[in-house]
MMTF fields as JSON, N, C-alpha, C and O atoms, coordinates in Angstrom:
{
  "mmtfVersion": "1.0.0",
  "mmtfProducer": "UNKNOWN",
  "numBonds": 375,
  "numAtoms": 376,
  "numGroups": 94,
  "numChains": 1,
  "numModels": 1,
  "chainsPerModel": [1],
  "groupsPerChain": [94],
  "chainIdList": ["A"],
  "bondAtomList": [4, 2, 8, 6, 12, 10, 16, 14, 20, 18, 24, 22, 28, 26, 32, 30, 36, 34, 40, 38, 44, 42, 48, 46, 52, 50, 56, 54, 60, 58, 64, 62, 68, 66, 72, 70, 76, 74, 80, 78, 84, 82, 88, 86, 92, 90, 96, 94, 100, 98, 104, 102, 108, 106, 112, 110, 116, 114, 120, 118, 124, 122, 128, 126, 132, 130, 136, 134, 140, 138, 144, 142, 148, 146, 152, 150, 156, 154, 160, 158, 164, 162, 168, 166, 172, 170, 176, 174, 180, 178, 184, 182, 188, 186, 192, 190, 196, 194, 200, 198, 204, 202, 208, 206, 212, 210, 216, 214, 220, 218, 224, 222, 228, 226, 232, 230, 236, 234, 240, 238, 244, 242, 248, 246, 252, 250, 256, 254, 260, 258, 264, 262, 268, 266, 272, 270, 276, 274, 280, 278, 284, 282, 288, 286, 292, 290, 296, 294, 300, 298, 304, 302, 308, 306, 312, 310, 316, 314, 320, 318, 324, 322, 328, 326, 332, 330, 336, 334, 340, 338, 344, 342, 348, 346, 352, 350, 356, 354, 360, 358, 364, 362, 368, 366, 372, 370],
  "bondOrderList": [1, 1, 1, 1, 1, 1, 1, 1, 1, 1, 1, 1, 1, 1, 1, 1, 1, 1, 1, 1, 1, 1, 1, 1, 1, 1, 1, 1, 1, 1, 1, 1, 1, 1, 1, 1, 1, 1, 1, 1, 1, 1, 1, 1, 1, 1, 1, 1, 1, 1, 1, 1, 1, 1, 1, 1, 1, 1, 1, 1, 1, 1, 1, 1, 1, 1, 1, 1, 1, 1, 1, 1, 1, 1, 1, 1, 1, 1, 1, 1, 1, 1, 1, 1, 1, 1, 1, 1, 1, 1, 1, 1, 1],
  "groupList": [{"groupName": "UNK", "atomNameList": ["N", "CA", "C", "O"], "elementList": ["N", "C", "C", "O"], "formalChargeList": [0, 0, 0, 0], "bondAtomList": [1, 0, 2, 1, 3, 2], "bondOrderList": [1, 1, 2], "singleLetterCode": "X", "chemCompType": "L-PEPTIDE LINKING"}],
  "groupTypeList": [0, 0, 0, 0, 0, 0, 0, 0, 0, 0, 0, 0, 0, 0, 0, 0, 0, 0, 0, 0, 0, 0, 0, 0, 0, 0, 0, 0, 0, 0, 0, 0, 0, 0, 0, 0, 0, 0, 0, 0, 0, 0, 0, 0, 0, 0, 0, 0, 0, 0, 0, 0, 0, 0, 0, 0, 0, 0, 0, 0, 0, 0, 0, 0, 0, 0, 0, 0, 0, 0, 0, 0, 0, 0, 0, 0, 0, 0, 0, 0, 0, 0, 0, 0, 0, 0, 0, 0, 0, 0, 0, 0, 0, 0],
  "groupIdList": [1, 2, 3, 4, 5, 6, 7, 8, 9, 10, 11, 12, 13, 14, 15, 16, 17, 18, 19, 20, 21, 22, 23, 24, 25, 26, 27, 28, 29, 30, 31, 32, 33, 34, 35, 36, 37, 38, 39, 40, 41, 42, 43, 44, 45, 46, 47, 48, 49, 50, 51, 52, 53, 54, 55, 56, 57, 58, 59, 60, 61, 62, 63, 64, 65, 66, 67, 68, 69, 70, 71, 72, 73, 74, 75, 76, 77, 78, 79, 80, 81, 82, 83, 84, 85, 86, 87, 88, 89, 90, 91, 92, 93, 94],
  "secStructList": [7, 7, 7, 7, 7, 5, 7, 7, 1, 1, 7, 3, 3, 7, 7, 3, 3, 1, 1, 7, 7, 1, 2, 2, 2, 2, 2, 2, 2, 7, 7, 3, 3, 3, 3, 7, 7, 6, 6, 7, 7, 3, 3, 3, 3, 3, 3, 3, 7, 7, 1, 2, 2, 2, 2, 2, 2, 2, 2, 2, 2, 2, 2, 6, 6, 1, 1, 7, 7, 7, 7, 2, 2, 2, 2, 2, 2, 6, 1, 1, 1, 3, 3, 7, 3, 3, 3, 3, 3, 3, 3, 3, 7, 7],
  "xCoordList": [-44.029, -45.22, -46.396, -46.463, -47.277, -48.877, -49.78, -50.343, -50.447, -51.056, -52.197, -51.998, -53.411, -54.65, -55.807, -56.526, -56.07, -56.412, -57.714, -57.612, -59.156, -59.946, -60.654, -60.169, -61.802, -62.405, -63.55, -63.812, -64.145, -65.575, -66.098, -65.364, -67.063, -67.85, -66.824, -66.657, -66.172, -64.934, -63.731, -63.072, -63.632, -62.584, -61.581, -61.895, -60.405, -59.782, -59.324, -58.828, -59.48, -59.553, -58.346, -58.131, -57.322, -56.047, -56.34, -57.424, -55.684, -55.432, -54.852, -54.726, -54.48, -52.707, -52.848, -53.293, -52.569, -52.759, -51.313, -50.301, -51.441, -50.319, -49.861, -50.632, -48.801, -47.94, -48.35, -48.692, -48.223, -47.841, -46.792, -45.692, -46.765, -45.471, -45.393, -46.121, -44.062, -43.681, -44.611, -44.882, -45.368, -46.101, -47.129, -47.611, -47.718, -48.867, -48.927, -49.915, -47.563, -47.323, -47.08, -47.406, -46.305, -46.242, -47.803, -47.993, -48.612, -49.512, -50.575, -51.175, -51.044, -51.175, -50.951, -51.868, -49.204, -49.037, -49.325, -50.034, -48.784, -49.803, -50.116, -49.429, -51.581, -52.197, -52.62, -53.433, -51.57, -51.204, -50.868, -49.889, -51.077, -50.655, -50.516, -51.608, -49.709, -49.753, -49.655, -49.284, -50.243, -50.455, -50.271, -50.681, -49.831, -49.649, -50.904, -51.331, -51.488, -51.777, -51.858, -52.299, -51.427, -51.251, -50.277, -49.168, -50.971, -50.379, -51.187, -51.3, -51.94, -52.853, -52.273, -52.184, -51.893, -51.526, -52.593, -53.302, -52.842, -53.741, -53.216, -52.353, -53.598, -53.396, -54.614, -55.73, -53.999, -55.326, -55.178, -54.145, -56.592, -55.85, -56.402, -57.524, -55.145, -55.345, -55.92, -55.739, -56.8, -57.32, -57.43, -57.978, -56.96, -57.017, -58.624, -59.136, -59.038, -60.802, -60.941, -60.817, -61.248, -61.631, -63.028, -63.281, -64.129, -65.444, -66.342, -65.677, -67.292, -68.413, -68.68, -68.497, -69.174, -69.303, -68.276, -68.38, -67.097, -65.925, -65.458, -65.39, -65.054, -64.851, -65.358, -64.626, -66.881, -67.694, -67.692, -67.633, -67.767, -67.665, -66.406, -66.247, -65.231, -63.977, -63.529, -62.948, -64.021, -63.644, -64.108, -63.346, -66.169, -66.372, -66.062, -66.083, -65.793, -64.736, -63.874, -64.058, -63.25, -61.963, -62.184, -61.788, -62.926, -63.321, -63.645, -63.211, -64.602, -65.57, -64.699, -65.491, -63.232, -62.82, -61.81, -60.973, -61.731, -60.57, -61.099, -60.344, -62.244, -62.646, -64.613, -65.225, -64.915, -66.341, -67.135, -66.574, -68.765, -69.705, -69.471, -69.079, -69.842, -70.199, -70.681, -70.556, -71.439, -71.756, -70.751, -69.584, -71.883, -71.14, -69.748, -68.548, -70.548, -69.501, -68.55, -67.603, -68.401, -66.983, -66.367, -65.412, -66.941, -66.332, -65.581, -64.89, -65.852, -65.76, -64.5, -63.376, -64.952, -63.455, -62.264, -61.233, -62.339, -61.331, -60.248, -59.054, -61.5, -60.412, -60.463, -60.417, -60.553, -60.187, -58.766, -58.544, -57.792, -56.67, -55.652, -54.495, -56.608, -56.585, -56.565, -57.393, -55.815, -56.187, -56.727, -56.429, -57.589, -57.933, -57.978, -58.841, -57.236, -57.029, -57.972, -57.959, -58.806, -59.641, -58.532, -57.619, -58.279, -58.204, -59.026, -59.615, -59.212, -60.223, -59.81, -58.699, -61.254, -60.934, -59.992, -59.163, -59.793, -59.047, -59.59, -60.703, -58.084, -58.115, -57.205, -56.491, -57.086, -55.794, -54.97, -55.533, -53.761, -52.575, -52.121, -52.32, -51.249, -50.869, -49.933, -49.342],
  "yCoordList": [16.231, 17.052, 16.277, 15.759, 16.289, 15.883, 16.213, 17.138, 15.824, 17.33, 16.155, 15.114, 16.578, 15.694, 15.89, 16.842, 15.42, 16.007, 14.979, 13.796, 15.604, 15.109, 15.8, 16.827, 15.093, 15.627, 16.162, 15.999, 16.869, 17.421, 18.597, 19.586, 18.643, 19.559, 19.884, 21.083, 19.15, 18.769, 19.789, 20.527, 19.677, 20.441, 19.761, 19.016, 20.349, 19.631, 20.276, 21.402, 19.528, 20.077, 19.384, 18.172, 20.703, 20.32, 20.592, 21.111, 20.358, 20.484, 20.403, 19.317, 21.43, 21.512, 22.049, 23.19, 21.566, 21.841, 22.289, 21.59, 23.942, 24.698, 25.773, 26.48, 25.839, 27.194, 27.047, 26.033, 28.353, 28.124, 27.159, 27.581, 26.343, 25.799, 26.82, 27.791, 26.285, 27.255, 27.177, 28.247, 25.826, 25.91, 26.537, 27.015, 26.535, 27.055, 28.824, 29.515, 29.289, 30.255, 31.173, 32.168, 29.883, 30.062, 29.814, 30.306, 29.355, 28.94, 30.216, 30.37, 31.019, 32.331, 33.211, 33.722, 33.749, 34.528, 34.322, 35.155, 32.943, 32.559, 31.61, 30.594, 31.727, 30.923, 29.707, 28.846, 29.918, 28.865, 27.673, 28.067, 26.206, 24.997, 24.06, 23.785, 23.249, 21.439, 20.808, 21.178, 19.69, 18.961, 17.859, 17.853, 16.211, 15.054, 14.671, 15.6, 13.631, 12.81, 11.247, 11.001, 10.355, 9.025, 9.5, 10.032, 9.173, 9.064, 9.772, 9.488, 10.826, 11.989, 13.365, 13.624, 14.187, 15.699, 16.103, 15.535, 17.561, 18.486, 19.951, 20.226, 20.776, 22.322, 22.746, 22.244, 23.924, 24.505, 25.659, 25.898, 26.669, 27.646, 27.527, 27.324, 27.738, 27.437, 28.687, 29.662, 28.801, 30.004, 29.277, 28.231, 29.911, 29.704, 30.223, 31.309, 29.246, 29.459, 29.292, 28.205, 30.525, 30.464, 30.508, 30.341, 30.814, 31.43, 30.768, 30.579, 30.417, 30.571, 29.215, 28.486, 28.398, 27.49, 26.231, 25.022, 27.134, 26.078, 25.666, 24.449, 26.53, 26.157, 24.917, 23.984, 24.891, 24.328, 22.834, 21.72, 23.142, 21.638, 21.228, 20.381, 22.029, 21.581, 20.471, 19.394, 21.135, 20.818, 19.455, 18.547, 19.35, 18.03, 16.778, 15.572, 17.382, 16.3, 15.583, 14.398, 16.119, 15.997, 14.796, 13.632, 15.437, 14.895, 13.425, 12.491, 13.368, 12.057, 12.031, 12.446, 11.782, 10.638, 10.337, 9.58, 10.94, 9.795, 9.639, 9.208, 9.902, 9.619, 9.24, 8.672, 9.51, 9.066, 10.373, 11.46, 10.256, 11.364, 11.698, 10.98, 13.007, 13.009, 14.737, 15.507, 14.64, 15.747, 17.615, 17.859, 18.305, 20.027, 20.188, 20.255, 20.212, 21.054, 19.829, 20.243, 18.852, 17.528, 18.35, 19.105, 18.171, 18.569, 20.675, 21.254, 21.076, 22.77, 22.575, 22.926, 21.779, 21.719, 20.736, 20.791, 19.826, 19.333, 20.429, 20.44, 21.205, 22.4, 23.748, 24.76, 24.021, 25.19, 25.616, 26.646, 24.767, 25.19, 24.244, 23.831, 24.24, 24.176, 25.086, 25.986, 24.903, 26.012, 24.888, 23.696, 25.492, 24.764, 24.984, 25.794, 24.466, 25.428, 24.387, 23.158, 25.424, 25.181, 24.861, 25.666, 24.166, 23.672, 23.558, 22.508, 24.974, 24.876, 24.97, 25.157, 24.756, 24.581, 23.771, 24.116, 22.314, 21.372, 20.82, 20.506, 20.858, 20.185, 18.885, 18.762, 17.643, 17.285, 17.815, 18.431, 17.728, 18.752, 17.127, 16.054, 17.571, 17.167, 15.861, 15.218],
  "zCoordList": [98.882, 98.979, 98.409, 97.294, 99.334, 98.686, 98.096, 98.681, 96.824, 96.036, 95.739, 95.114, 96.333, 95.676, 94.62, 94.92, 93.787, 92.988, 92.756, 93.082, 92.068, 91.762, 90.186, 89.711, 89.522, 88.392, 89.291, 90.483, 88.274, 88.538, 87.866, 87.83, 87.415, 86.105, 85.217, 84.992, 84.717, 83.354, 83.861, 83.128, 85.003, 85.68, 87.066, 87.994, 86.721, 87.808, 89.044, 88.999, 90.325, 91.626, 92.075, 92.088, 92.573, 93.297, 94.956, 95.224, 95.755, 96.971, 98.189, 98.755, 98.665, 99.2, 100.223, 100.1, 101.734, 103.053, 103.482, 103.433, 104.029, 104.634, 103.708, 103.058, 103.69, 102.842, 101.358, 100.748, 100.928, 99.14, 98.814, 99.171, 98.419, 97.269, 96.273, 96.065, 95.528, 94.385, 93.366, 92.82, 92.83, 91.903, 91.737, 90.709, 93.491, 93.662, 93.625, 93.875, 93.236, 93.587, 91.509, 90.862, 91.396, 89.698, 89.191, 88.078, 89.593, 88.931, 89.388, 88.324, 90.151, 90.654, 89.887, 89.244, 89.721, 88.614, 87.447, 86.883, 86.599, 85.295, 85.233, 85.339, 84.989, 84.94, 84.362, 84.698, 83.041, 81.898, 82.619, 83.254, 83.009, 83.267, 82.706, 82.209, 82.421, 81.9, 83.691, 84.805, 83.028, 84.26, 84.131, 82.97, 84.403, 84.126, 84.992, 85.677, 85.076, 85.733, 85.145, 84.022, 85.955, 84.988, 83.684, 83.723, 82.7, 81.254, 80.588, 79.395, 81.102, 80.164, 80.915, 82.115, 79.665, 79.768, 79.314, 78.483, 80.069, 79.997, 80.013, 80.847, 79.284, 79.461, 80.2, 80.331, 80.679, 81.614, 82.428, 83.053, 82.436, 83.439, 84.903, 85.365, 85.453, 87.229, 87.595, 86.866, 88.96, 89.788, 91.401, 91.75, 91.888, 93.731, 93.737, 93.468, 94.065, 94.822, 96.127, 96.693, 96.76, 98.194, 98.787, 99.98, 97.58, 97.76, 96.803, 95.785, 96.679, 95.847, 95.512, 96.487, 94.134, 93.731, 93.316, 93.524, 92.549, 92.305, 93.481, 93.656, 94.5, 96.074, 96.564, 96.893, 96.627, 97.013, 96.207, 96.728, 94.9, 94.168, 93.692, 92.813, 94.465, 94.143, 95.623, 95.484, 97.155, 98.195, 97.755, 97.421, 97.799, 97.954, 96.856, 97.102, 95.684, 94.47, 95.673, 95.952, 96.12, 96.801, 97.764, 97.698, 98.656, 100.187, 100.001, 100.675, 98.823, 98.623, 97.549, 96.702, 96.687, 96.483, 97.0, 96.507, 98.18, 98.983, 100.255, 101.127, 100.531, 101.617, 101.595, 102.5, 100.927, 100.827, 101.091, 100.954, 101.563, 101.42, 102.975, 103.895, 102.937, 104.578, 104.059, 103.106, 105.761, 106.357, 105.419, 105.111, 105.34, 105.068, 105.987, 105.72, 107.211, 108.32, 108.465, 109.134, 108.236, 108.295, 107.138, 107.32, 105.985, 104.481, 104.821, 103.983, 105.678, 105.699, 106.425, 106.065, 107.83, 108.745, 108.311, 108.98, 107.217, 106.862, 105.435, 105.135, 104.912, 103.766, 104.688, 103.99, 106.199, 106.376, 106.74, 107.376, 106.303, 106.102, 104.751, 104.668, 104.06, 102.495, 101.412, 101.274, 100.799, 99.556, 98.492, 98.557, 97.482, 96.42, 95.156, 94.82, 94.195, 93.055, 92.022, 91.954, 91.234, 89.902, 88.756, 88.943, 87.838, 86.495, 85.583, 85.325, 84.793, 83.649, 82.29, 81.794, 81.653, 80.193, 79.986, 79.144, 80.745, 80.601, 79.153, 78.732, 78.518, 77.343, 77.322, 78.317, 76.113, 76.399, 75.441, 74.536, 75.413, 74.859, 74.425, 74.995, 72.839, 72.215, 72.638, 71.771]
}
């Protein structure tokens, strides 16, 4: 499974094309997370964003770092069958 992930406004942006996975599904009900990336752990609480601002500056985190800048409507039709989950109040954990 492919899970992409980017930073942005001290928050971390996941992103997962198709069905729920289980995590995405545990992470829904609570919202409590650790997360690895590299060799830094983080606690944090996850929220599925479909609307508004985190949406918006979670998609294009995403888009433009694995793919560079582009156009709204490129960036809209590549997460409309994306989900995107927020990571906040990322701290690092012990």
């Amino acid at each position: 499974m492919q899970v992409w992930f980017a930073f942005a406004d001290e928050n971390i942006y996941l992103s997962h094309e198709g069905e729920y996975t289980d995590w995405m599904r545990n992470a829904a009900k609570n919202g409590r997370v650790r997360v690895r990336i590299g060799s830094s752990n983080y606690e944090a609480d996850a929220r599925i964003v479909k609307l508004g601002m985190p949406f918006e500056v979670g998609k294009n985190a995403l888009y433009e770092k694995y793919y560079g800048p582009a156009p709204k409507a490129t960036i809209d039709d590549w997460f409309e069958l994306s989900t995107v989950i927020e990571l906040s109040r990322v701290k690092k954990a012990p």
